[in-house]
Structures are given as structure tokens and as C-alpha cells.
VOGU-3710 file (C-alpha; in Angstrom, 3 decimals, decimal comma):
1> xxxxxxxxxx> 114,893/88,107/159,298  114,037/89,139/155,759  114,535/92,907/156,356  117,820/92,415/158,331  119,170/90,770/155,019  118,278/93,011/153,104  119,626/96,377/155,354  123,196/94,092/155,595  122,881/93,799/151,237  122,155/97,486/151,569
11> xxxxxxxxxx> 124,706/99,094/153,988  127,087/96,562/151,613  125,725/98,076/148,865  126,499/101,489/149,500  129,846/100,314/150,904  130,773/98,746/147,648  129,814/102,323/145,596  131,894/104,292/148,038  135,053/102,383/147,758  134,601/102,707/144,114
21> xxxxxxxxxx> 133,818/106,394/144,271  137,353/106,668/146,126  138,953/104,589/143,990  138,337/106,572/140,885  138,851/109,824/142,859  142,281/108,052/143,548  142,148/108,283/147,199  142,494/104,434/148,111  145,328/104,208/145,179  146,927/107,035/146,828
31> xxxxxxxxxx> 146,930/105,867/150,790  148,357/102,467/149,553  151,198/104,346/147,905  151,927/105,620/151,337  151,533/102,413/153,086  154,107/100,811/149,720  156,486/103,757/150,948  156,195/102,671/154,890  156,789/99,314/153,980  159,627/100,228/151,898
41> xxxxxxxxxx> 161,165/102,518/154,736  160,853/98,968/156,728  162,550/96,988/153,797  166,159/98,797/153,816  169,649/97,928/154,340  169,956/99,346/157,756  166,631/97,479/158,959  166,341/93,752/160,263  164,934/91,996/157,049  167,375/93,581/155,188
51> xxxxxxxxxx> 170,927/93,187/156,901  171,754/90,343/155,271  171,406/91,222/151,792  173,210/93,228/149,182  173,944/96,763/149,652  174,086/99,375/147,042  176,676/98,949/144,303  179,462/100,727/145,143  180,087/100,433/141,043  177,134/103,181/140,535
61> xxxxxxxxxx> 178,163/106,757/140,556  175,909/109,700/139,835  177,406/113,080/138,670  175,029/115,571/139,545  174,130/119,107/138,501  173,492/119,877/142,010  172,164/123,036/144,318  176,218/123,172/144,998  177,211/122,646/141,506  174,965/125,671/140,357
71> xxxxxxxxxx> 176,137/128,021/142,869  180,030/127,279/142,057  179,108/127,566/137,906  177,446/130,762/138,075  180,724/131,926/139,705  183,077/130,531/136,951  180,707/130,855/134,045  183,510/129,977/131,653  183,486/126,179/132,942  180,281/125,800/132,185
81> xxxxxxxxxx> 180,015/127,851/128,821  182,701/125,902/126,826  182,358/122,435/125,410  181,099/121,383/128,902  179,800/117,972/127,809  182,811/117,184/126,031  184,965/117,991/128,665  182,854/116,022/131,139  182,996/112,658/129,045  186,705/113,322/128,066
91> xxxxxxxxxx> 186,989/113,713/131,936  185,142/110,281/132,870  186,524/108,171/130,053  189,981/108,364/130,829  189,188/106,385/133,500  187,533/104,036/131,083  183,947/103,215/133,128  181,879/100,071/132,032  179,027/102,946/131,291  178,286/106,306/131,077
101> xxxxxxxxxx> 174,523/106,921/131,008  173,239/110,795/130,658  169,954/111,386/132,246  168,860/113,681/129,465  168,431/113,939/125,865  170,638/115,530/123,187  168,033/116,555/120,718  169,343/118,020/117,249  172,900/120,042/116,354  173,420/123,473/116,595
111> xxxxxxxxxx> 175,664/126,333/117,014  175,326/126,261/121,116  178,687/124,609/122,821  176,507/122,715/125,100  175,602/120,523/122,301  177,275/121,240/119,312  178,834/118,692/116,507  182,226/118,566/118,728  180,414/116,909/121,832  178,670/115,028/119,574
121> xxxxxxxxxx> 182,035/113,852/117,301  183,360/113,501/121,180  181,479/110,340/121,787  182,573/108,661/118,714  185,461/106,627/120,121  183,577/105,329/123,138  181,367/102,373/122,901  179,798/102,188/125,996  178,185/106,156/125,893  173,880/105,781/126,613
131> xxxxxxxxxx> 172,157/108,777/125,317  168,817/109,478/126,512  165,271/109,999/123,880  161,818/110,053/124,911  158,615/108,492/123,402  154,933/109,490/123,024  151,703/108,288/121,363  151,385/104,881/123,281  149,750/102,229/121,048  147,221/101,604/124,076
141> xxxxxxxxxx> 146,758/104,625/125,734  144,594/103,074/128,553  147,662/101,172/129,994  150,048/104,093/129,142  151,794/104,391/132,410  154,164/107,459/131,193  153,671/110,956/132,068  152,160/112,296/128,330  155,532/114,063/126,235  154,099/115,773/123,840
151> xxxxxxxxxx> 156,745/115,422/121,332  156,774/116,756/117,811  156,652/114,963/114,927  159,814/113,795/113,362  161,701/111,508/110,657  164,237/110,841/112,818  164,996/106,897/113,699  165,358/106,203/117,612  168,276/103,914/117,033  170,700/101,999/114,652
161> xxxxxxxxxx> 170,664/99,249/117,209  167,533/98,118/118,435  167,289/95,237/120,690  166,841/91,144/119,482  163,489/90,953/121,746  161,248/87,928/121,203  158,440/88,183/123,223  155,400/85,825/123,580  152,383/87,870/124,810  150,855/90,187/122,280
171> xxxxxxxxxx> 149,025/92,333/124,589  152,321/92,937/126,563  153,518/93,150/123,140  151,263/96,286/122,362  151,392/97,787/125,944  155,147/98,603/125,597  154,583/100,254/121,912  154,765/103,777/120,988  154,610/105,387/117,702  156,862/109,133/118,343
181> xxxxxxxxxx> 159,881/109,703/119,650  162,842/112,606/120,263  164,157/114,157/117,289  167,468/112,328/118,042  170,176/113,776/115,499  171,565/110,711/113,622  175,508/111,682/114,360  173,859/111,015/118,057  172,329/107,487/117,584  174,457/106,580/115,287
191> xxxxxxxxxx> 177,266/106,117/117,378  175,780/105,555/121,196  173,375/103,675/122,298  169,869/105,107/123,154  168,114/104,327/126,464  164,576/105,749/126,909  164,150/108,255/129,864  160,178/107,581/129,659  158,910/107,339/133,815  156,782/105,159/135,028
201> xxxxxxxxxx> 154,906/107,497/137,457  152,099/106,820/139,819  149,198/108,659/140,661  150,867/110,853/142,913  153,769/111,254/140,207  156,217/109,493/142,384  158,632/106,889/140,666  158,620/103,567/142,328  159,023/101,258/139,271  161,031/100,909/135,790
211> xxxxxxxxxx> 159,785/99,977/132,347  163,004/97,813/131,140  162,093/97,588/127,412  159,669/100,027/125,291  159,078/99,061/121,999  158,888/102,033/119,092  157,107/101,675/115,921  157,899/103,642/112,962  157,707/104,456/109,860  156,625/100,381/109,046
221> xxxxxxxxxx> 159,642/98,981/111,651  159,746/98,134/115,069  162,549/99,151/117,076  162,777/97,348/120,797  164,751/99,606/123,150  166,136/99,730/126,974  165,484/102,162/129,339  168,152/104,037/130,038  168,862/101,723/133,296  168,124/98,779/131,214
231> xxxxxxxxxx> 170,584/99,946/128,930  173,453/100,156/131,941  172,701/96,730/132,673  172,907/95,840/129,085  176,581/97,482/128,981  177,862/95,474/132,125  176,414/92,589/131,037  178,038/92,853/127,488  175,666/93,894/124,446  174,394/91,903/122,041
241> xxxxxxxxxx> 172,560/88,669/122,811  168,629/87,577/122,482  166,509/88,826/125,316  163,532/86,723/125,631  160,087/87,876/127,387  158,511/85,078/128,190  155,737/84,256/130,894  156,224/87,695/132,335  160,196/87,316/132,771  162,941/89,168/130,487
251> xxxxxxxxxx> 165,630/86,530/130,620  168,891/87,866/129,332  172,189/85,667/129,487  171,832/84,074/132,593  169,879/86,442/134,794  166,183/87,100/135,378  164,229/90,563/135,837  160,441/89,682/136,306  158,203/92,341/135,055  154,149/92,746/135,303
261> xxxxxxxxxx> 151,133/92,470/132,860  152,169/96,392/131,873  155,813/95,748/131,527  157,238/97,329/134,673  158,999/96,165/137,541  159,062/97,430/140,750  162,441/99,060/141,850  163,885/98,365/145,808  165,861/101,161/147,176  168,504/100,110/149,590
271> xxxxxxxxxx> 168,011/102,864/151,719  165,682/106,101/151,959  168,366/108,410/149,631  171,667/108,797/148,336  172,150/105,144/148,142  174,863/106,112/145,673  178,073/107,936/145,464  177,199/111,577/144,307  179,960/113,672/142,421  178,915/117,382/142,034
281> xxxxxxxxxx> 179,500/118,120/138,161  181,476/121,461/139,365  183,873/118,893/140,775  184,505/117,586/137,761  184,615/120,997/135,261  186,946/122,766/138,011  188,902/119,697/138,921  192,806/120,444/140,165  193,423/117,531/141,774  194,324/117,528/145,108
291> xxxxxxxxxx> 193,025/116,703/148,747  189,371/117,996/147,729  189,637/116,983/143,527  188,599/113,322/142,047  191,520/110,762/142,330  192,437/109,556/139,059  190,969/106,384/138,506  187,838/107,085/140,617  185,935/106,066/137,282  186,786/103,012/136,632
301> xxxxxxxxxx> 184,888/99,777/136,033  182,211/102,470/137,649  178,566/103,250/135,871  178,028/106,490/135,642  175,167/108,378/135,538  174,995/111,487/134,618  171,724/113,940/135,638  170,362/116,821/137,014  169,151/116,531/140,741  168,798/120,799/141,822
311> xxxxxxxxxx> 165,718/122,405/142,221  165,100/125,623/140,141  167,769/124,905/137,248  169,811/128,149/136,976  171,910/127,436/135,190  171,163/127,275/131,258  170,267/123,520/130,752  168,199/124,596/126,911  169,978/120,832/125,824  167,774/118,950/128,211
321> xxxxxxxxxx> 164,029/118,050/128,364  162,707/117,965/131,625  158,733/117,492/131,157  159,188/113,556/132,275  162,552/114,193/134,182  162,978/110,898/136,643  166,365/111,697/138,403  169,160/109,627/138,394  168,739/108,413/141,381  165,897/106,531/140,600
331> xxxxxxxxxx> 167,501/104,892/137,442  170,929/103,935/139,707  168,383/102,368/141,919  166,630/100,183/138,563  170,172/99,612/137,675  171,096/98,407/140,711  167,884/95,610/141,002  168,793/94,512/137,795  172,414/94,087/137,839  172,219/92,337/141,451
341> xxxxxxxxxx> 169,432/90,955/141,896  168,456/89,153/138,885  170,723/86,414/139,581  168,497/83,812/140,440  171,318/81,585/142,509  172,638/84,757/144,506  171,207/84,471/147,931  171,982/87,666/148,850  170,308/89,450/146,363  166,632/90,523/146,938
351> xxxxxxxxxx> 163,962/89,477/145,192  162,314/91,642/142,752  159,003/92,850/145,034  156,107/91,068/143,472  152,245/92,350/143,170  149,938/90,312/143,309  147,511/90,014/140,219  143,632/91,469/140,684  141,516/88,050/141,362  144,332/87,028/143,950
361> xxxxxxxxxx> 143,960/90,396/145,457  139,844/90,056/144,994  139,898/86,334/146,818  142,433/87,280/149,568  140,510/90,135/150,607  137,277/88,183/150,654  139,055/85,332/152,280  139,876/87,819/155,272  136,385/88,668/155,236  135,077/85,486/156,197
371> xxxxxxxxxx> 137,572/85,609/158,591  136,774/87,755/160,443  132,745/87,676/160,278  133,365/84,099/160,943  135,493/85,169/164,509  132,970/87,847/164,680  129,875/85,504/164,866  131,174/82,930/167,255  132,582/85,060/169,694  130,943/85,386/173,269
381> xxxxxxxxxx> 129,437/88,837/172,631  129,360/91,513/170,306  132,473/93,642/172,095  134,686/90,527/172,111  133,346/90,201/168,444  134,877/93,589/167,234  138,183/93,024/169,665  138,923/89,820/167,590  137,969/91,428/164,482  140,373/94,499/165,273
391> xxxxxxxxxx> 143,247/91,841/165,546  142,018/89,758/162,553  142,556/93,604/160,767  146,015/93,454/162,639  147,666/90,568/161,697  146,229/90,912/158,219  148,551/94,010/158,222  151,509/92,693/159,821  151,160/89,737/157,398  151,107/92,286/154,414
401> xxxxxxxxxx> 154,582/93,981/155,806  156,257/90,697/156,691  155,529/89,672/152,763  157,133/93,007/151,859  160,136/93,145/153,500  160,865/89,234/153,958  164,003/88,725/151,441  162,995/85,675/150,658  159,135/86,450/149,824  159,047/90,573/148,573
411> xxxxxxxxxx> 155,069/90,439/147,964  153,286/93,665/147,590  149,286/92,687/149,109  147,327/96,076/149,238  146,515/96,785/152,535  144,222/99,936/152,138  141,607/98,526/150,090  141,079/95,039/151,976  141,168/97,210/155,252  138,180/99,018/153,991
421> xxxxxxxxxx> 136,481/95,724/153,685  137,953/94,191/156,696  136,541/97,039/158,574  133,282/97,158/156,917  132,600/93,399/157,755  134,026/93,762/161,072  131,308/96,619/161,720  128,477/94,799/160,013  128,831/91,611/162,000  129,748/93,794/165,434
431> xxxxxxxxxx> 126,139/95,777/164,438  124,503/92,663/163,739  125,488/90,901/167,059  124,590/94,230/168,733  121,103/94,127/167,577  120,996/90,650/168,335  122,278/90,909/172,107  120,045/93,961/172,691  116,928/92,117/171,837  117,750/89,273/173,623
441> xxxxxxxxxx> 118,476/91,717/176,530  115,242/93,650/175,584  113,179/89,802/175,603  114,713/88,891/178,869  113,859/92,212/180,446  110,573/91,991/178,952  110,160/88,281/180,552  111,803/88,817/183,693  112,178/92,258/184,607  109,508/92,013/186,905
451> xxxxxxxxxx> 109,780/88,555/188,051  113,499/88,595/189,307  115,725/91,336/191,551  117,832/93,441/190,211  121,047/91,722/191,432  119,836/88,991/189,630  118,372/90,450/186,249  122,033/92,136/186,637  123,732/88,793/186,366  121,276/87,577/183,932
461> xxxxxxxxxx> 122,244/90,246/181,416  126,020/90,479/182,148  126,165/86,889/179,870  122,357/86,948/178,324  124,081/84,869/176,052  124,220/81,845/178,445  120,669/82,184/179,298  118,859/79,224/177,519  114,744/80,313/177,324  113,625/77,174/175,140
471> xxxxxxxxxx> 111,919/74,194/177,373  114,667/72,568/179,129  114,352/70,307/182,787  116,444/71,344/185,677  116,433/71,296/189,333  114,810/73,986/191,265  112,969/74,530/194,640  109,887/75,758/194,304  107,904/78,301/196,656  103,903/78,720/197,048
481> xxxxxxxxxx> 102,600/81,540/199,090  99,058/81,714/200,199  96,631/84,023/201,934  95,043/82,159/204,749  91,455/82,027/204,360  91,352/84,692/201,526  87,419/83,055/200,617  86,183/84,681/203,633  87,811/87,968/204,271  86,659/88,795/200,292
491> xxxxxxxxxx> 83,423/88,039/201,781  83,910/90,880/204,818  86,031/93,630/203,439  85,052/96,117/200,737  86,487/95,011/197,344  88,723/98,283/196,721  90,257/97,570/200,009  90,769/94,197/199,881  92,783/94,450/197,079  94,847/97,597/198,008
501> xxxxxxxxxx> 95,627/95,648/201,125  96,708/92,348/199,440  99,111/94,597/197,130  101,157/96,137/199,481  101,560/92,268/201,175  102,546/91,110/197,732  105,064/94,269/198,069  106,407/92,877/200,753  106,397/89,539/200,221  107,933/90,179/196,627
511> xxxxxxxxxx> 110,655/92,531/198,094  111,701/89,609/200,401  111,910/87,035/197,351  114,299/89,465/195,756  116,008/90,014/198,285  116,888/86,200/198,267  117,512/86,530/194,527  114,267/84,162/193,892  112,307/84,516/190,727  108,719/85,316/190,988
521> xxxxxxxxxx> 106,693/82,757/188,383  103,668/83,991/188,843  100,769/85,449/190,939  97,976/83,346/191,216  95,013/85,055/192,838  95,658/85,241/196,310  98,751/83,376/195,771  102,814/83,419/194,873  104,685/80,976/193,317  108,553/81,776/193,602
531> xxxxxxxxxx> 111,482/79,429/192,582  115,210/79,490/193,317  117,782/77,404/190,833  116,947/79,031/187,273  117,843/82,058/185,535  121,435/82,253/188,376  122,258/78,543/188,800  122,281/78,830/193,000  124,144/75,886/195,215  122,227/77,179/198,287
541> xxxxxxxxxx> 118,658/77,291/196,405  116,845/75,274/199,059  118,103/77,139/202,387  117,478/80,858/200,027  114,104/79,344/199,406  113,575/78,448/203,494  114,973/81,736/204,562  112,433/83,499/202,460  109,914/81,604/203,989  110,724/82,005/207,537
551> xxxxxxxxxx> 111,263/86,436/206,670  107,932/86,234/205,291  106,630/84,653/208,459  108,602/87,319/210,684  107,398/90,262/208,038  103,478/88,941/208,515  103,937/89,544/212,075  104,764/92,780/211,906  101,912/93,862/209,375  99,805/91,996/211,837
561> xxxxxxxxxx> 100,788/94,927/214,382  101,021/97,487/211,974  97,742/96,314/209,972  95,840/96,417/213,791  96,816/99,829/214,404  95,892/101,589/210,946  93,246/99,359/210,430  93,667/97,594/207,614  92,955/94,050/206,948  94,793/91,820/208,835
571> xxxxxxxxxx> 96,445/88,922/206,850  98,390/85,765/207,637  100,241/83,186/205,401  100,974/79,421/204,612  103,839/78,789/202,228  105,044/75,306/200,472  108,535/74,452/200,003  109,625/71,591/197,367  112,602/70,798/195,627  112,951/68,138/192,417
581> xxxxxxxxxx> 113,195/68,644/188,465  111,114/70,771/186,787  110,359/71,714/183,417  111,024/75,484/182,474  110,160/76,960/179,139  107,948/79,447/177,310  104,459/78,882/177,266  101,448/80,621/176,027  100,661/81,480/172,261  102,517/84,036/169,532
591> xxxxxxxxxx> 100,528/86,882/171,454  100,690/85,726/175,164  103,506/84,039/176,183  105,386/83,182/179,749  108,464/81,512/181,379  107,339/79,456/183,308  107,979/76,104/185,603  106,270/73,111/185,233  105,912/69,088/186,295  105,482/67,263/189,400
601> xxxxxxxxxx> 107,947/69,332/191,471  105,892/72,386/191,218  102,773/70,623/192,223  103,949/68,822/195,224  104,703/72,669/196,524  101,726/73,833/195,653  100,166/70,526/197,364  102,526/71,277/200,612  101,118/74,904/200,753  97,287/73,073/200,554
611> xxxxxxxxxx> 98,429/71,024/203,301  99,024/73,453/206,141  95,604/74,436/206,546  95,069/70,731/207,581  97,750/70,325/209,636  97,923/73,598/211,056  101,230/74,743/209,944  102,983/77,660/208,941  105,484/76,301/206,543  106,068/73,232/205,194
621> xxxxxxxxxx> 108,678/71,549/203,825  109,570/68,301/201,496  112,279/65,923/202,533  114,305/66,807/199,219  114,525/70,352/200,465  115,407/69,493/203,844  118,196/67,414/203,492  119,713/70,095/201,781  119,567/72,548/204,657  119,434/70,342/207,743
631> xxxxxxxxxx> 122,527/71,786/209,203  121,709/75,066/208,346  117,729/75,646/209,572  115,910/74,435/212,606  113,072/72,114/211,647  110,387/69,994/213,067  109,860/67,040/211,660  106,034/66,727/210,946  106,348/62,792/209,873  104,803/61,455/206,557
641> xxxxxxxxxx> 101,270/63,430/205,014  99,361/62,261/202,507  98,225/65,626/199,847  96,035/65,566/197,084  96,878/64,612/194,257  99,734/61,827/195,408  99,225/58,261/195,586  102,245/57,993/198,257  102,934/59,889/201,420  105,664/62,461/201,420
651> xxxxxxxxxx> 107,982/63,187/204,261  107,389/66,681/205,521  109,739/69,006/207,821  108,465/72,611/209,527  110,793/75,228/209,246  111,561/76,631/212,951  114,572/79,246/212,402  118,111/79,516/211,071  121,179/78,016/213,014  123,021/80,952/214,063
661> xxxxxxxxxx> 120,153/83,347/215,013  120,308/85,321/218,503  116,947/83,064/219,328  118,246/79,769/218,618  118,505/78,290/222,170  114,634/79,583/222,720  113,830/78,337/219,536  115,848/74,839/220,263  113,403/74,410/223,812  110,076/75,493/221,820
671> xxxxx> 110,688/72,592/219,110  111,729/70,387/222,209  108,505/71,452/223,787  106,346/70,719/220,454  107,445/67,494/220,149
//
């Protein structure tokens, strides 16, 4: 017992040190990004959970420098090379939007007409213009979630309107603090509003969540800032208020936008792209109205958002910094969350998709463990063990996906890691009851294998499991087999051949027992004892028990004939038949041990067998084991015999033939005759 204990601690062990071996190497982190992507492929718009809740805002437009867009530019290389950004905004804002965000940052003046002092005098008049910066040099580098800048030093300030943020967690506090940021020209931030374009990548530098506030530290001030989809939300909101972080919740007017221990909410795309309405830039540089050009008033009350989505970047783009480029897409789609579905009495937005903290994630996982050992251990066998523990493993994982995509719930459970564990236990406890079941098969075969048939060791070790081998009482009928006069013929024959001859009887004899499905107990000298009612529970264990009697009888007289002829010794045979409770159960010491049966049952056969010499009988049965196969066997009653060992007499029957045999009518006049 000790050793199995301590190869389960092992194999756990060395379980335990591979998961974190992959888990450093990324792998599990990256497989439950993929199963957070399938679930999120289940959780859109078009899909069942999510048909009754809010689509994408139709209010969110990005204008993108697109594949298209770059083709049509480098063919009218004038659009693009003149006060382009100027002419965009001048473009959008006569349609007066609620926002226009650029996906990009407008670093310092210069002589270029991308982004020279005109754009930048440009965006003077508007007051709802988000300009994008980046920031580097986290405060606490080991929860720094962006994608490292590498910006240069600067004295510029990142805005001249930070945010009113009170916030009541000081690690949270620190996590969101950086100490750099873009060399923003002060004619820029001066006038706009500055949203940081900082991602929030995973491993596999995929965007799935949003950083609402960042918090910059400079020069002996703090400056709290949005993201740039923060900022949008901000704008249609209307500017200026407290935002309070509090209990892991930015609450801003009256809406709500829960964020984790990092800062960072998870964003919830409506469906798997272009959720949004997409104008290509070239649209909007080489508008001329028309059936194919932008209606007037297309921008208004819109939010704009304005970003580079082609591969390759042709055309000269020297004004923007791409090294942590996110896409627009994925800031309409933090925009989005936080516009709609922050309002905590709209119950058609979605909820904000939750993950649950570490220990939660620690105690649900072992929880499913016990789970599942516990279904593993109780189960019938070791195969319907690992089929329960296969569906324990898949409802754990439709659970996980219904939490995930249920509008009313949105919790993210990992799946990959607690699978690894669910599987691991699962095997363990499927090994364990393997090991178990084959040395209880192994025990049985080693008890029985040459006591019982096949048919019925076959049954036995279909269900082993139902097999009880402590001491228990039952009802059996009981079979002794005896040499007749074995004393003397030891006396005449030559050892060697004696015994060689008294084999191949037991052969037969044995062969005949299985054949019945009896269970040989033991041989005792010149003797058999057989029972019927143990090991296979039997309804017809009495007439199985008479029938092997009366086969015997027939096989003796054939050896008798066969015996004469080849001459060997010549053998004949009185059996006892009794049926009653007996005791079965293991006897014998830690070195020798037995099934055997036991009690008064067993002796009154044995007694019956004694008792045929003296009566001259064959066979000889008890009253208990008639009655149970009086309409089935032809027997002469022998009337009431006193045997050794018994205080009262005991009413005996001789076995004659079965009902039914080809012989019965001759065998129906010879017991007329006898009696």
C-alpha cells in the first residue's frame, strides 16, 4: 500500500513539474488563448447566446489606409502628398462627429506636409480631435503588459489635460504607471486631447483586451490618461467629471467598466471582423460626390477612427509609429464595450467577460479533481471509471463555454490547464483501479483457476468485482467422490501405477464437474469434494450437482471396459450429495491459504458418501437436495439412515436417472422392481 502511495505522489509529482515546464515555455497560456478565441467565435451576434443583445454601434466608423486605399494613392500621388491630414479632418468635421480618434501619433513639427504646423493649427477649432502618444519605462516592469516602445527621452508633457482619477489600490495604482512617453509637440497636446495607443498584447501578440487608463509620471507630476478608446468614450460621454477606481471598477457618470488586478479589461467583439463601417481614406482624399462618393452628413454624431489596417505600408506613413500598432479595429471594438455595455440597467448590453482570479481558478480545478477521482473510484470497473471521467472532463468544458458566452454570466474559467489535471487524475485513478482489478483477477485465477471451468472462471472475471472472497454463509450443495475400496487396491497395485491410474479418473471425473460448472474444493486422497451454488449463484445447483453424479456413474462404466481391456486398474465410485448452508471463506495462514467450504452441510455429504459402502449404494442423496429435483431425476427412496457423526436420522434418496432420458421407461420398471 505504502509504495502505491508513493508511485501516485510521484507520477503527480512529475505531472505537477511538467505543467509548469509548459507553462513557462508558454504552451498551456497559448492553447487557452485558442480555446478564449473558440469561445469567442461561439459568443457573437449571429450565434444563439448572443441574438438578443446589442449589435455593433452603427455610431463607430473607421477610415482606413487600406490595401485599396494604397493602390488608388500611388496612382494620384498628389492627394496624398498635400496637407493630407488637414484635408481629411476638414473633410470629417464638417459633418461635425462626436469624435475623431487617429490611430497614430503626431510626433514633433517639421517641414513635411503630412505633419506640418498647418495640420497641426488645423485642429485648433475642434474640441473633440484624440491624438495618439505612446509610453515606456513601466514603473513595475513584471506586470508590464505592453509590447516594450523604446522611446527616447524627452521634456515634452503628455498632456495639458490629464484625467481627475482617484483610485484606491496602490498596487493597481503603480501597475498602470510609466515614466516616458512620445515626444508630443506642445501645439499638438495643447489643443487635443491625447489617448494612449499602448496594446495590451498576449503571449501570442494578439489583442484581446484594453488598458482604459495609464497613468504617466514625470518630471515630479502625475498625469492620468485614456486610451485612445477610453478617450472616445470620454468624448460621447462629455469630458470632464471625476472617474473613480474603486474595488476594481472605473465608475464614470453613471456607467461601469470593470477592469482586473493589472488594469485591463477584456474587449467582446460582436462578430469575427469588420464589425464596423470601414471608409477607405482614398474615398475620402478623392471624394466627388456622387453614386460611389460619401453622402454629406455620413459623419455625423459618428466616432471616427482613423488608422492604418494594409499590410506592407507603401505608401510614405514617416508621421506614424507602428512598433505597438493595435489597429483600429480593435479600439472601435473597446469603444464599443464601453460605450454600451457599461450601463449597468441596459439588459441588452453584454457583460464585460470576467476572469476569474488565481485561488478561484486553483480550487475549481481541484474541486473537478475530486470529482472525478471520486466518480472514478466508485464506479463498477476501471473502463466505466475512465468513461465517467471522460464526461466529468466534458461537461467541465461545456460548463466553461456556457459561462463564456451566457449574456448574463460572461466568465472566462481556463479550460487548458484544469484539463491537464482533469486528465491526469482521470488516468491515475483509471491506472489505479486497473492494478486493482488485475490483481483481484490475478488472486481469483490464482484461487480458482484450477478448481472451476472455464465457462465459469469466465463469468467469475467478467464482474470480479462482485465476487466476495472474505468468510461469508450461503447455500450450496455439496459433492463427495470416493474410490471404492482404495485401502486395498494400494495394497495390490504397484505405487507408480496406482497413482497414474487414479489421475486420469480424477481427469475424468474433474472434466465432468466442469462441465456442470461445479467448483472443485478440494482433493482429498482418494477423494473429491465438488460444490455447486458459489462463485456463479446457480438456481438449478442441486439437479447440476445430481447430474454430475449420475455422468460419473455412466463415465466409471465405461473405464470399467476400457480399464479391462488395457489393463489398468479397474476403479468404481460412491458419491454423497447434500444441500444446506455452508460457510465459505479463506483459510490457511499468510503463506498457505484456500477457499474453501465449511460447517455441517459439508459433513453430512461427506457422511452420505461414508454411507454407501453400508448400504450398498451408488449415490446417495439428502432430502434437502431431493426436493429440489424430484420432478426432474428418478430416485429411490432409501428411507431414513443413521451416519456417523449425527445424533438424528436423515432422509436419504438414490439417484436412478434424469426424466427425459431415452431409458426412462426401463429405468421407471428397474426402480419398480427394487422396491
Amino acid at each position: 500500500m505504502k509504495k502505491n502511495v508513493l508511485i501516485i505522489l510521484g507520477v503527480i509529482i512529475f505531472a505537477v513539474l511538467v505543467e509548469r515546464i509548459l507553462a513557462n515555455a508558454a504552451f498551456f497560456e497559448h492553447l487557452e488563448l485558442m480555446s478564449y478565441d473558440l469561445r469567442s467565435r461561439i459568443d457573437t451576434d449571429a450565434r444563439f447566446f448572443g441574438k438578443n443583445s446589442g449589435y455593433a454601434d452603427k455610431d463607430i466608423v473607421i477610415v482606413a489606409i487600406d490595401n485599396e486605399s494604397e493602390k488608388v494613392l500611388l496612382a494620384n500621388p498628389k492627394a496624398w502628398e498635400a496637407n493630407v491630414w488637414k484635408n481629411v479632418m476638414m473633410f470629417i468635421e464638417k459633418d461635425k462627429p462626436k469624435a475623431v480618434m487617429f490611430d497614430m501619433v503626431f510626433e514633433r513639427l517639421t517641414d513635411e506636409p503630412w505633419y506640418n504646423k498647418t495640420f497641426a493649427e488645423s485642429l485648433v477649432p475642434y474640441d473633440n480631435t484624440v491624438l495618439g502618444t505612446y509610453l515606456d519605462k513601466p514603473l513595475l516592469k513584471e506586470t508590464n503588459f505592453s509590447k516594450k516602445i523604446n522611446l527616447v527621452d524627452n521634456d515634452y508633457i503628455p498632456t495639458m489635460t490629464p484625467l481627475d482619477v482617484t483610485i484606491d489600490d496602490k498596487k493597481l495604482d503603480d501597475t498602470i504607471t510609466y515614466t516616458e512617453n512620445s515626444p508630443i509637440d506642445r501645439l499638438y497636446e495643447r489643443y487635443n486631447t491625447i489617448g494612449v495607443l499602448n496594446s495590451v498584447l498576449d503571449s501570442d501578440s494578439v489583442v484581446r483586451k484594453n488598458q482604459p487608463i495609464f497613468k504617466l509620471v514625470k518630471g515630479g507630476k502625475s498625469y492620468y490618461m485614456p486610451s485612445l478608446a477610453f478617450a472616445g468614450f470620454l468624448k460621447y460621454m462629455g469630458e470632464g467629471d471625476k472617474i473613480v477606481i474603486k474595488k476594481q471598477k472605473i465608475y464614470y457618470k453613471n456607467r461601469v467598466i470593470p477592469i482586473d488586478e493589472n488594469g485591463v479589461v477584456n474587449i467582446s467583439r460582436h462578430r469575427l471582423g469588420h464589425n464596423y463601417s470601414y471608409i477607405p481614406i482614398s474615398k475620402i482624399l478623392l471624394n466627388k460626390g456622387g453614386k460611389n462618393g460619401i453622402k454629406p452628413g455620413f459623419f455625423k454624431n459618428k466616432l471616427v477612427i482613423i488608422g492604418q489596417t494594409a499590410t506592407g505600408g507603401n505608401v510614405n506613413l514617416s508621421s506614424i509609429i507602428n512598433s505597438t500598432y493595435t489597429g483600429p479595429e480593435a479600439n472601435a471594438i473597446a469603444l464599443d464595450n464601453f460605450i454600451n455595455d457599461s450601463i449597468p440597467s441596459n439588459k441588452k448590453s453584454r457583460r464585460f467577460i470576467y476572469e476569474i482570479p488565481k485561488p478561484v481558478q486553483f480550487l475549481l480545478t481541484a474541486a473537478a479533481c475530486i470529482i472525478v477521482a471520486g466518480l472514478g473510484l466508485v464506479s463498477k470497473s476501471a473502463f466505466i471509471g475512465c468513461i465517467n471521467g471522460a464526461l466529468s472532463i466534458f461537461i467541465y468544458i461545456i460548463f466553461c463555454f456556457w459561462l463564456f458566452v451566457n449574456p448574463t454570466s460572461r466568465v472566462w474559467v481556463p479550460i487548458v490547464v484544469p484539463l491537464y489535471y482533469l486528465s491526469l487524475t482521470s488516468g491515475i485513478v483509471f491506472a489505479y483501479r486497473f492494478y486493482k482489478e488485475m490483481t483481484r483477477k490475478n488472486s481469483i485465477m490464482n484461487t480458482f483457476g484450477k478448481f472451476v471451468s472455464p465457462a465459469v472462471l469466465k463469468t467469475v472475471m467478467k464482474n470480479p468485482e462482485n465476487m466476495v472472497l472474505k468468510n461469508t454463509k450461503k447455500r450450496i450443495t455439496i459433492l463427495f467422490c470416493d474410490v471404492k475400496d482404495f485401502s486395498s487396491l494400494s495394497e495390490k497395485y504397484d505405487p507408480e501405477k496406482l497413482v497414474n491410474n487414479l489421475n486420469e479418473l480424477f481427469k475424468e471425473i474433474v472434466n465432468i464437474i466442469f462441465e456442470n460448472n461445479g467448483t472443485v474444493d478440494k482433493f482429498i486422497g482418494d477423494c473429491i469434494m465438488a460444490y455447486w451454488g458459489d462463485l456463479v449463484d446457480s438456481e438449478d445447483s442441486e439437479f447440476m450437482a445430481v447430474k454430475t453424479a449420475l455422468e460419473i456413474k455412466q463415465k466409471i462404466q465405461e473405464l470399467k471396459i476400457k480399464n479391462a481391456h488395457e489393463g489398468k486398474i479397474i476403479f468404481d465410485v460412491k458419491i454423497g450429495i447434500n444441500t444446506g448452508e455452508a460457510i465459505l471463506g479463506l483459510t490457511g495462514t499468510d503463506r498457505i491459504m484456500s477457499y474453501t467450504a465449511m460447517g455441517d452441510a459439508v459433513n453430512v455429504a461427506s457422511r452420505l458418501e461414508n454411507s454407501c459402502t453400508k448400504y450398498k449404494r451408488d449415490i446417495l442423496i439428502s432430502k434437502s437436495t431431493y426436493d429440489a429435483i424430484k420432478d426432474k431425476v428418478t430416485a429411490l427412496d432409501v428411507g431414513q439412515i443413521a451416519v456417523k457423526g449425527k445424533n438424528e436420522l436423515i432422509e436419504t434418496y438414490e439417484p436412478i436417472a434424469l426424466v427425459g432420458d431415452n431409458d426412462y421407461q426401463e429405468e421407471k420398471e428397474f426402480v419398480a422392481d427394487k422396491k
